[in-house]
The first five atom37 places (N, CA, C, CB, O) and aatype in JSON, in Angstrom:
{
  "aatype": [20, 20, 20, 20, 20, 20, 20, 20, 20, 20, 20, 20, 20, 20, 20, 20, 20, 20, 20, 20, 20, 20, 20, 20, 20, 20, 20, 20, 20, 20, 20, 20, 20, 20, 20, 20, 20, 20, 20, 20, 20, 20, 20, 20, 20, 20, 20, 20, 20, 20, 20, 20, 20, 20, 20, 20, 20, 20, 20, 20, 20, 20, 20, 20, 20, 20, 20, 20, 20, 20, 20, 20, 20, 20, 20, 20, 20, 20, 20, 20, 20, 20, 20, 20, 20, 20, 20, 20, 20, 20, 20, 20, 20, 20, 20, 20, 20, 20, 20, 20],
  "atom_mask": [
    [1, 1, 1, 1, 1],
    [1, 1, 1, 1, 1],
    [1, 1, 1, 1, 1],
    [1, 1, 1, 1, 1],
    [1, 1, 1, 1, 1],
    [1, 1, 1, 1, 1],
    [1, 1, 1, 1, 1],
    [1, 1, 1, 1, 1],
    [1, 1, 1, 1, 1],
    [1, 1, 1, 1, 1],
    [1, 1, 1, 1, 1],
    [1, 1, 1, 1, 1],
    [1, 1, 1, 1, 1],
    [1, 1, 1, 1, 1],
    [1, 1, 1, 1, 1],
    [1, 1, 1, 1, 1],
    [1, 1, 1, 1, 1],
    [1, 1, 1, 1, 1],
    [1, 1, 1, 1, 1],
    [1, 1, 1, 1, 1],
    [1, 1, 1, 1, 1],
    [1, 1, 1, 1, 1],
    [1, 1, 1, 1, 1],
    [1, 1, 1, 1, 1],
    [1, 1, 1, 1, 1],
    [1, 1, 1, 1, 1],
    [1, 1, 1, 1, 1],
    [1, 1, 1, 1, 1],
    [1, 1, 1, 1, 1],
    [1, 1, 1, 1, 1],
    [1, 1, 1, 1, 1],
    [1, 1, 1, 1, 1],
    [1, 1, 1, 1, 1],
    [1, 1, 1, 1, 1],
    [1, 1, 1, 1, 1],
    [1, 1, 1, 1, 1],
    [1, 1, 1, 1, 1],
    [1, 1, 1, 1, 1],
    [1, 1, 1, 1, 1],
    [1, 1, 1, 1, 1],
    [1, 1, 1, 1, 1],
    [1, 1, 1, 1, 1],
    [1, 1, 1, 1, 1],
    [1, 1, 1, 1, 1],
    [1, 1, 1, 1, 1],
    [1, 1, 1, 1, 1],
    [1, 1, 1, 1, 1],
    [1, 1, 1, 1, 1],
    [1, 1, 1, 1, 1],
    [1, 1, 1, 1, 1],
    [1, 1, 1, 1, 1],
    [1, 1, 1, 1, 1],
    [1, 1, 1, 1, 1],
    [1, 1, 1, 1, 1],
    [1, 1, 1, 1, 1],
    [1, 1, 1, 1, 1],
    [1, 1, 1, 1, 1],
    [1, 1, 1, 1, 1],
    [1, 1, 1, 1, 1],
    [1, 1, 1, 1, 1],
    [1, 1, 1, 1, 1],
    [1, 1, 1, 1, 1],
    [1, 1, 1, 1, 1],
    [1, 1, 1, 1, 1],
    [1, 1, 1, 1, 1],
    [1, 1, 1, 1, 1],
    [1, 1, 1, 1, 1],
    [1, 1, 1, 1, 1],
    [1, 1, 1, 1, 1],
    [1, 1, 1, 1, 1],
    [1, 1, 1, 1, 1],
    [1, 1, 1, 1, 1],
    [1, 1, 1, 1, 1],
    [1, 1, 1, 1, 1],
    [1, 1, 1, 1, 1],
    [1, 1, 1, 1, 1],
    [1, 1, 1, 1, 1],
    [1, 1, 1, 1, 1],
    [1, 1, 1, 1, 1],
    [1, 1, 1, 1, 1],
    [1, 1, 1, 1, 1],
    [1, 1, 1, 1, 1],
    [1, 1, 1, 1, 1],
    [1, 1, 1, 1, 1],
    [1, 1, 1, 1, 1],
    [1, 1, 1, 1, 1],
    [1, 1, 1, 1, 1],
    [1, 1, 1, 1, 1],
    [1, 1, 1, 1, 1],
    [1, 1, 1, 1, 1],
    [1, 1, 1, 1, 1],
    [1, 1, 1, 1, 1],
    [1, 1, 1, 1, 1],
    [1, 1, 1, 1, 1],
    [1, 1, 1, 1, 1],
    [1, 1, 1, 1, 1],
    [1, 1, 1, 1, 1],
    [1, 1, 1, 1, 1],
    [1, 1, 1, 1, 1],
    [1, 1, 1, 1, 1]
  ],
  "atom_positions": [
    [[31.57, 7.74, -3.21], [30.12, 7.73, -3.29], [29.65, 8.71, -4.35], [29.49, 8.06, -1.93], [30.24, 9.74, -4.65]],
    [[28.6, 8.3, -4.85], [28.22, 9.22, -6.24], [26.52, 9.58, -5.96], [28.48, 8.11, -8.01], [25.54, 8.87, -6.22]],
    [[26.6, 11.2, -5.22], [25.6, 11.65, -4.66], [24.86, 11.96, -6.49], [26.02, 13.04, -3.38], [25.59, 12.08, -7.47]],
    [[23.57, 12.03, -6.54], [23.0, 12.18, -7.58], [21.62, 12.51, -7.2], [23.2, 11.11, -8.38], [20.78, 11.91, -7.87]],
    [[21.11, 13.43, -6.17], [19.71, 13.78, -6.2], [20.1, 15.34, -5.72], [18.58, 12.74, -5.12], [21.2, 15.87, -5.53]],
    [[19.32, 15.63, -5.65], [18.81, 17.07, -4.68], [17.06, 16.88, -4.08], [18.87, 18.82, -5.98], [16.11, 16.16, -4.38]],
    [[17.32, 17.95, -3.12], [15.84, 17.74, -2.54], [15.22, 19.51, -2.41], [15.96, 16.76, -0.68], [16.06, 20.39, -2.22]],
    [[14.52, 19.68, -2.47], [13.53, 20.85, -3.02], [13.02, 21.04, -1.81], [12.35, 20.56, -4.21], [12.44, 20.05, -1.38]],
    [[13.04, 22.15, -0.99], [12.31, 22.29, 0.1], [11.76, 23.72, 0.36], [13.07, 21.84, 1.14], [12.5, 24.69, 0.48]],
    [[10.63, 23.76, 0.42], [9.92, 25.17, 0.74], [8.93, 24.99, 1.78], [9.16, 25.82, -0.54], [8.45, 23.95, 2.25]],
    [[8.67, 26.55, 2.13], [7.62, 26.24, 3.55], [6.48, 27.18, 3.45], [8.39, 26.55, 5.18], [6.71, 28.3, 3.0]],
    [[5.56, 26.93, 3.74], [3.92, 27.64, 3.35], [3.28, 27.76, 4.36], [2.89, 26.87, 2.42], [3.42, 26.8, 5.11]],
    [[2.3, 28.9, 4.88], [1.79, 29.1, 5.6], [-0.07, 28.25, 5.7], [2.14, 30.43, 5.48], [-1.03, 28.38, 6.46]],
    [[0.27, 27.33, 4.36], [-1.48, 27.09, 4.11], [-0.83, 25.06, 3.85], [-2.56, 28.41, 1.94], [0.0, 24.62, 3.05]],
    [[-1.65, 24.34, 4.9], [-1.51, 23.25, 4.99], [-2.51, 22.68, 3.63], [-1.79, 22.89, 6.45], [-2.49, 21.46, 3.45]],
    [[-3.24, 23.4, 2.83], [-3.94, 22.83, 1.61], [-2.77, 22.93, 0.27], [-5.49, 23.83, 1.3], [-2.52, 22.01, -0.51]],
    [[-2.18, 24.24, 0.24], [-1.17, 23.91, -0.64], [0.1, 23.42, -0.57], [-1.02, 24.68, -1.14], [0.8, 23.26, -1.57]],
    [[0.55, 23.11, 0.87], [1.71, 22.13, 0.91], [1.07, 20.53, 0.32], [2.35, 22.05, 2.69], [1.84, 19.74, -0.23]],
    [[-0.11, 20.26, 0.49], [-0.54, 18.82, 0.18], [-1.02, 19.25, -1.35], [-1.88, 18.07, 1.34], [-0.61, 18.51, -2.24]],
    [[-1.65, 20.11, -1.65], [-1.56, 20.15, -3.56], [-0.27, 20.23, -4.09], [-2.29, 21.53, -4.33], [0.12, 19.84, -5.19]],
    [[0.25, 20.7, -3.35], [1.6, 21.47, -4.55], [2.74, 19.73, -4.35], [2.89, 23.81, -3.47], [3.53, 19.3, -5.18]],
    [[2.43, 19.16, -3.13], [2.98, 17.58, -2.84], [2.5, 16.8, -4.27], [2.11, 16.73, -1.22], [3.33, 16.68, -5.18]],
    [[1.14, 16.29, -4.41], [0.61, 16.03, -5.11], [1.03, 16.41, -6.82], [-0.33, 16.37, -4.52], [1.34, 15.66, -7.74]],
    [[0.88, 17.75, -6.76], [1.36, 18.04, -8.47], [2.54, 17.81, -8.39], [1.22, 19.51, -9.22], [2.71, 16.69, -8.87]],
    [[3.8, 18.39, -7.94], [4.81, 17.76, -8.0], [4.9, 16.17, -8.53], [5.21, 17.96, -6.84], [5.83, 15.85, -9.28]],
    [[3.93, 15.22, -8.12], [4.63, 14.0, -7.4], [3.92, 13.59, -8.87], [4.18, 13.23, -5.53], [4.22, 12.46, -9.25]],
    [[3.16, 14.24, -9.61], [2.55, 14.04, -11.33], [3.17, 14.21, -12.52], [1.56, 14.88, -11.67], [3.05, 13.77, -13.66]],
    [[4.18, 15.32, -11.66], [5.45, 15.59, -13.03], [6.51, 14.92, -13.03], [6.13, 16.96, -13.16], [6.7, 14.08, -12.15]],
    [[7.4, 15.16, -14.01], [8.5, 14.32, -14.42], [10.06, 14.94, -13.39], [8.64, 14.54, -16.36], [11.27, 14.76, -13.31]],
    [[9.31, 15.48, -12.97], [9.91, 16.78, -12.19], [11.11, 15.86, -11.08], [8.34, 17.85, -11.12], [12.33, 15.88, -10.97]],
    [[9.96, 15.09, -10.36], [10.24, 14.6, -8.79], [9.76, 13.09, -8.82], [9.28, 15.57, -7.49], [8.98, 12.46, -9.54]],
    [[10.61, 12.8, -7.66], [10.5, 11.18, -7.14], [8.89, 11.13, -6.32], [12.06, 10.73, -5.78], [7.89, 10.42, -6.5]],
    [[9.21, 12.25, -5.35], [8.05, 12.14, -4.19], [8.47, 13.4, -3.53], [8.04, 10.67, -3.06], [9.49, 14.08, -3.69]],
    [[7.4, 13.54, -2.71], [7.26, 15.18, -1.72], [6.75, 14.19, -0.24], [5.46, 16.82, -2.53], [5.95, 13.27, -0.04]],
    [[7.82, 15.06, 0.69], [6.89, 14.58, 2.22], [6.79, 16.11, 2.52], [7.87, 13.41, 3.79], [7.24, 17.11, 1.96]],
    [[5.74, 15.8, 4.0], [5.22, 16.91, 4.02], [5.67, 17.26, 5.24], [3.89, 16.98, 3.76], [6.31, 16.24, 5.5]],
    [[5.86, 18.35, 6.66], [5.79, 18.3, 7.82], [5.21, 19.36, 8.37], [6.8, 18.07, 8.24], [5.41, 20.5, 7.97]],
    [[4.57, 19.11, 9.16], [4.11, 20.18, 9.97], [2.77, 20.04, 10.73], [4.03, 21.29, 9.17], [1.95, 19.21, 10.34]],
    [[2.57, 20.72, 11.62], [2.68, 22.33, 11.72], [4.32, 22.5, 12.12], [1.48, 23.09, 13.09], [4.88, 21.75, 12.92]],
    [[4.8, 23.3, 11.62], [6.1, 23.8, 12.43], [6.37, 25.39, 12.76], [7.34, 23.35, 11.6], [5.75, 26.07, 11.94]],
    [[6.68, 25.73, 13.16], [6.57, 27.08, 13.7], [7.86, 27.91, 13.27], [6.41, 27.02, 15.29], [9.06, 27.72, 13.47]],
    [[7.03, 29.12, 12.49], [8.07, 29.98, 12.01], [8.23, 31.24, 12.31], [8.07, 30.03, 10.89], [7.24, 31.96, 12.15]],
    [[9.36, 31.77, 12.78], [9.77, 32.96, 14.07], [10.71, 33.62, 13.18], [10.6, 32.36, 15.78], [11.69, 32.95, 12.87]],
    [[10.61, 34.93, 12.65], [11.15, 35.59, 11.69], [10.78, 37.03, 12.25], [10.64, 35.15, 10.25], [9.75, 37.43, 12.79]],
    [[11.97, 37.67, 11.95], [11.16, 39.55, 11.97], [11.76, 39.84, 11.02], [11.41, 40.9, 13.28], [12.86, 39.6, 10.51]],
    [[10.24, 40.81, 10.7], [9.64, 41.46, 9.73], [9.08, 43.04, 9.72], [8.72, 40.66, 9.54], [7.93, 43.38, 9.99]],
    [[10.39, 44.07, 9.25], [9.77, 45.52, 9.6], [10.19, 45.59, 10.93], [8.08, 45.74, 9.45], [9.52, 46.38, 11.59]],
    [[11.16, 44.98, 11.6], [11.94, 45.13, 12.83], [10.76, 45.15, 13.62], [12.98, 46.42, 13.0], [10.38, 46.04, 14.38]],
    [[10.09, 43.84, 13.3], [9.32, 43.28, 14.6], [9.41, 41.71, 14.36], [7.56, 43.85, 14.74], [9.59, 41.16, 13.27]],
    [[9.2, 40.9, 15.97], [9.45, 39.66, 15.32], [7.73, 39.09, 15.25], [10.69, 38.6, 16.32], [6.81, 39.28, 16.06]],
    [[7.75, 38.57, 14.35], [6.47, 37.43, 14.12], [7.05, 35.79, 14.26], [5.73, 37.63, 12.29], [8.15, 35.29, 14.01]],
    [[5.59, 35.18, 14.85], [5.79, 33.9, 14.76], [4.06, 33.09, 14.21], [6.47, 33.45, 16.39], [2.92, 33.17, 14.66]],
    [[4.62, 32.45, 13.21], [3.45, 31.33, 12.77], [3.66, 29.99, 12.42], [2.77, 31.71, 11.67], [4.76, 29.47, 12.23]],
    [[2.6, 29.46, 12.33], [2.45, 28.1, 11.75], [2.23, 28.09, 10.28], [1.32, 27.39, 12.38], [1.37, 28.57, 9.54]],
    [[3.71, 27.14, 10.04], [3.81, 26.4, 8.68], [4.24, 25.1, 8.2], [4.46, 27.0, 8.06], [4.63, 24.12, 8.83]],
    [[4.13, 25.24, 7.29], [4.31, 23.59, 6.89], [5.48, 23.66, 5.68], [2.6, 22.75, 6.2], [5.47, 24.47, 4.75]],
    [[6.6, 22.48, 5.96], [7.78, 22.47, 5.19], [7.02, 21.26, 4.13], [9.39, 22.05, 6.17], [6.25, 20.37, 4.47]],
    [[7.49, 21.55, 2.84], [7.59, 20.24, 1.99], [8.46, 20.36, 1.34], [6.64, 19.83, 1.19], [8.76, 21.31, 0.63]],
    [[9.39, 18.72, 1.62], [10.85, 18.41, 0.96], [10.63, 17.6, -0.37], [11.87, 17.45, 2.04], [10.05, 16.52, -0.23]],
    [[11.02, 17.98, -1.64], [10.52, 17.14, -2.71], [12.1, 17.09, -3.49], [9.04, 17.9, -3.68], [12.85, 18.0, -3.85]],
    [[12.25, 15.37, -3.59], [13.16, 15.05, -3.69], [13.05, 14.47, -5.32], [13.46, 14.32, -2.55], [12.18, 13.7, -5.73]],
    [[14.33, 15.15, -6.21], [14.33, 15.18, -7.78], [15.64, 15.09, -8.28], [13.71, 16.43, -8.37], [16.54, 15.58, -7.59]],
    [[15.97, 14.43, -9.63], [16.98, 14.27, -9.67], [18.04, 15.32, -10.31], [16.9, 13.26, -10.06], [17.53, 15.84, -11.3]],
    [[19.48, 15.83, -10.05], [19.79, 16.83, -10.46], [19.45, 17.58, -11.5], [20.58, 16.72, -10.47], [19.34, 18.81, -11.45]],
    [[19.18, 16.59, -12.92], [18.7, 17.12, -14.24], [17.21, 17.7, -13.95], [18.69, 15.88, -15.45], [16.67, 18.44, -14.78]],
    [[16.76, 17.43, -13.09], [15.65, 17.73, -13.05], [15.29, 19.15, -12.04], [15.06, 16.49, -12.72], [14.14, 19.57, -12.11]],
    [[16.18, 19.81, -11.2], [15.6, 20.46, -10.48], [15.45, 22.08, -11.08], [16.26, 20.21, -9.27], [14.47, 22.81, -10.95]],
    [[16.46, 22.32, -11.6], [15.68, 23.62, -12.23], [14.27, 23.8, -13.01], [16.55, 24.1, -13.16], [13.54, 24.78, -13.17]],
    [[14.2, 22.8, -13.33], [12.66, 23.03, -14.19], [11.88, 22.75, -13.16], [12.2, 22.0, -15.6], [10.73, 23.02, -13.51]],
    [[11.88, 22.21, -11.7], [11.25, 22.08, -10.48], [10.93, 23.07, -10.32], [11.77, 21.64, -9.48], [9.75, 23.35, -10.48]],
    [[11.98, 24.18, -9.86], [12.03, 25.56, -9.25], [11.15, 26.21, -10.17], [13.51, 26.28, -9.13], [10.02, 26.61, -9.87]],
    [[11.79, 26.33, -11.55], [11.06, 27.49, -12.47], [9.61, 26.69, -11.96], [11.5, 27.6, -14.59], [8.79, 27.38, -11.36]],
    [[9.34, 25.42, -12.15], [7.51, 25.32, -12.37], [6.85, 26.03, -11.15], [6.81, 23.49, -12.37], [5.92, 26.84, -11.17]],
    [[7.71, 25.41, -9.76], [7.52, 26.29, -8.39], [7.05, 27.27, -8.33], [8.42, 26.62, -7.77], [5.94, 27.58, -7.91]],
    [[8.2, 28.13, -8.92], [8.26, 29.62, -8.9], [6.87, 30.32, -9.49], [9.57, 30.09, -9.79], [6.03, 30.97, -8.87]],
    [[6.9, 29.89, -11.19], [5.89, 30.25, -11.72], [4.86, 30.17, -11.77], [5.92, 30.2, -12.25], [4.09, 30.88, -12.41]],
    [[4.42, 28.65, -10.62], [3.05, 28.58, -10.49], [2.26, 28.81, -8.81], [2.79, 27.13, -11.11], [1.11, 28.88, -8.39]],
    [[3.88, 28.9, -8.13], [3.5, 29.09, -6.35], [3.72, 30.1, -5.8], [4.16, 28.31, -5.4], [3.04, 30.51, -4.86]],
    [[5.4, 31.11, -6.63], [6.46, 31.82, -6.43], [5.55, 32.72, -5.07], [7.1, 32.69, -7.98], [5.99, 32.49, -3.95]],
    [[4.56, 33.53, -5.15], [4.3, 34.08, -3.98], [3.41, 33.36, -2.98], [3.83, 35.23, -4.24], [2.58, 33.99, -2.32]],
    [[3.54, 32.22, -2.88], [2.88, 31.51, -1.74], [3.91, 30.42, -1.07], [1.5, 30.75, -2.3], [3.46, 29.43, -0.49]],
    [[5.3, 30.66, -1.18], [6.29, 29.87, -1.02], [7.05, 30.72, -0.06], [6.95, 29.45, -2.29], [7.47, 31.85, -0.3]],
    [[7.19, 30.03, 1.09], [8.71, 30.89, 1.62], [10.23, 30.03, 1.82], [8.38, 31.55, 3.33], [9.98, 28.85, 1.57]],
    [[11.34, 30.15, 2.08], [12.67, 30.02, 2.32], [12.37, 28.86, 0.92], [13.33, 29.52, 4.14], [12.3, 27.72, 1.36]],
    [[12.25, 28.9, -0.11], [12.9, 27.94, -1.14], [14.06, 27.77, -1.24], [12.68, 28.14, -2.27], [14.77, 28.59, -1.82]],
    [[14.61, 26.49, -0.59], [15.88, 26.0, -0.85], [16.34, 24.54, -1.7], [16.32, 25.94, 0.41], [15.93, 23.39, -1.55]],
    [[17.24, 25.01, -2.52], [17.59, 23.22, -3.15], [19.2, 22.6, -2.8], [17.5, 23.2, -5.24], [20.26, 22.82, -3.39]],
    [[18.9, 21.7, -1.57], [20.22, 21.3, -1.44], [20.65, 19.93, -2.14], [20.47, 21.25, -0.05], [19.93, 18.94, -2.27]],
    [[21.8, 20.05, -2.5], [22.3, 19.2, -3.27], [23.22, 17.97, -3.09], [22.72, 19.86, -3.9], [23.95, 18.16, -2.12]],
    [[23.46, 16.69, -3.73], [24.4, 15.85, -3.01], [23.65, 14.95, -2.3], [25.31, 16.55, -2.13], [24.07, 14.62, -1.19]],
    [[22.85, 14.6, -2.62], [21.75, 13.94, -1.62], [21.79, 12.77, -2.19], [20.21, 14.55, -1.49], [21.5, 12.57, -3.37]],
    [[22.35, 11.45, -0.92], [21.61, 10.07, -1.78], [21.04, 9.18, -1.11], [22.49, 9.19, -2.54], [21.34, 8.77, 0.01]],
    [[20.24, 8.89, -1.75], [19.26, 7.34, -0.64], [19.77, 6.62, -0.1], [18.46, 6.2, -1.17], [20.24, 5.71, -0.79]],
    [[19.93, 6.58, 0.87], [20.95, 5.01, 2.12], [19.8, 4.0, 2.52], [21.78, 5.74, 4.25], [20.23, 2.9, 2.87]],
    [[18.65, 4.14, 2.53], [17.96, 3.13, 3.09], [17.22, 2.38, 2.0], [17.07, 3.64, 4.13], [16.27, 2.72, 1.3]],
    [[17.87, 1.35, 2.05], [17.52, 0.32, 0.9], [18.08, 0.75, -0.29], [16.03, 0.11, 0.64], [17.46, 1.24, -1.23]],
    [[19.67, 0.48, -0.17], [20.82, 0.83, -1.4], [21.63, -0.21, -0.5], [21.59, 2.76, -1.72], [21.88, -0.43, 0.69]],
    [[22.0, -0.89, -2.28], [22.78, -1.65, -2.07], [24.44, -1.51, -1.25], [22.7, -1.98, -3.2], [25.11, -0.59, -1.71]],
    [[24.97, -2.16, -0.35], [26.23, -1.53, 0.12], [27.04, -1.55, -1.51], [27.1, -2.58, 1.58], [26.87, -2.3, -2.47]],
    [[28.12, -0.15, -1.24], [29.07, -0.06, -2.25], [29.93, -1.17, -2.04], [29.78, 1.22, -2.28], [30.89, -1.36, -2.79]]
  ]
}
């Protein structure tokens, strides 16, 4: 099998910029598409106390050549309104792909 995507996933505490930053993404050459989820609840300590809030994950799925210039645009235009940015890799569409 010949995995050929990655998917872009970060999580935000503000349900207006998980749906803008969906949106711009989904304008650049960047990405296929962004889904969105949430509310989901995020339980972390911080300063050796624990906190818990509501956030929202968005997974934006791009093709390998493409994800570093994802991140840098991310970074440089969200970098402190973003938390756990992760890009996992190896990712391929099964639903509605032809069998090998």
């Amino acid at each position: 099998m010949d995995y050929e995507d990655v998917v872009v996933t970060f999580t935000t505490d503000s349900k207006q910029l998980a749906c803008s930053m969906a949106a711009e993404v989904a304008d650049t050459e960047f990405s296929c598409c962004a889904h969105i989820e949430g509310p989901i609840r995020r339980v972390h300590r911080w300063h050796g106390r624990k906190h818990s809030s509501e956030q929202w994950r968005v997974e934006i799925e791009a093709t390998t050549e493409c994800a570093d210039a994802l991140v840098e645009h991310m970074k440089d235009h969200h970098g402190h309104e973003m938390h756990d940015l992760v890009v996992t890799g190896n990712v391929r569409h099964l639903a509605g792909q032809p069998a090998d």
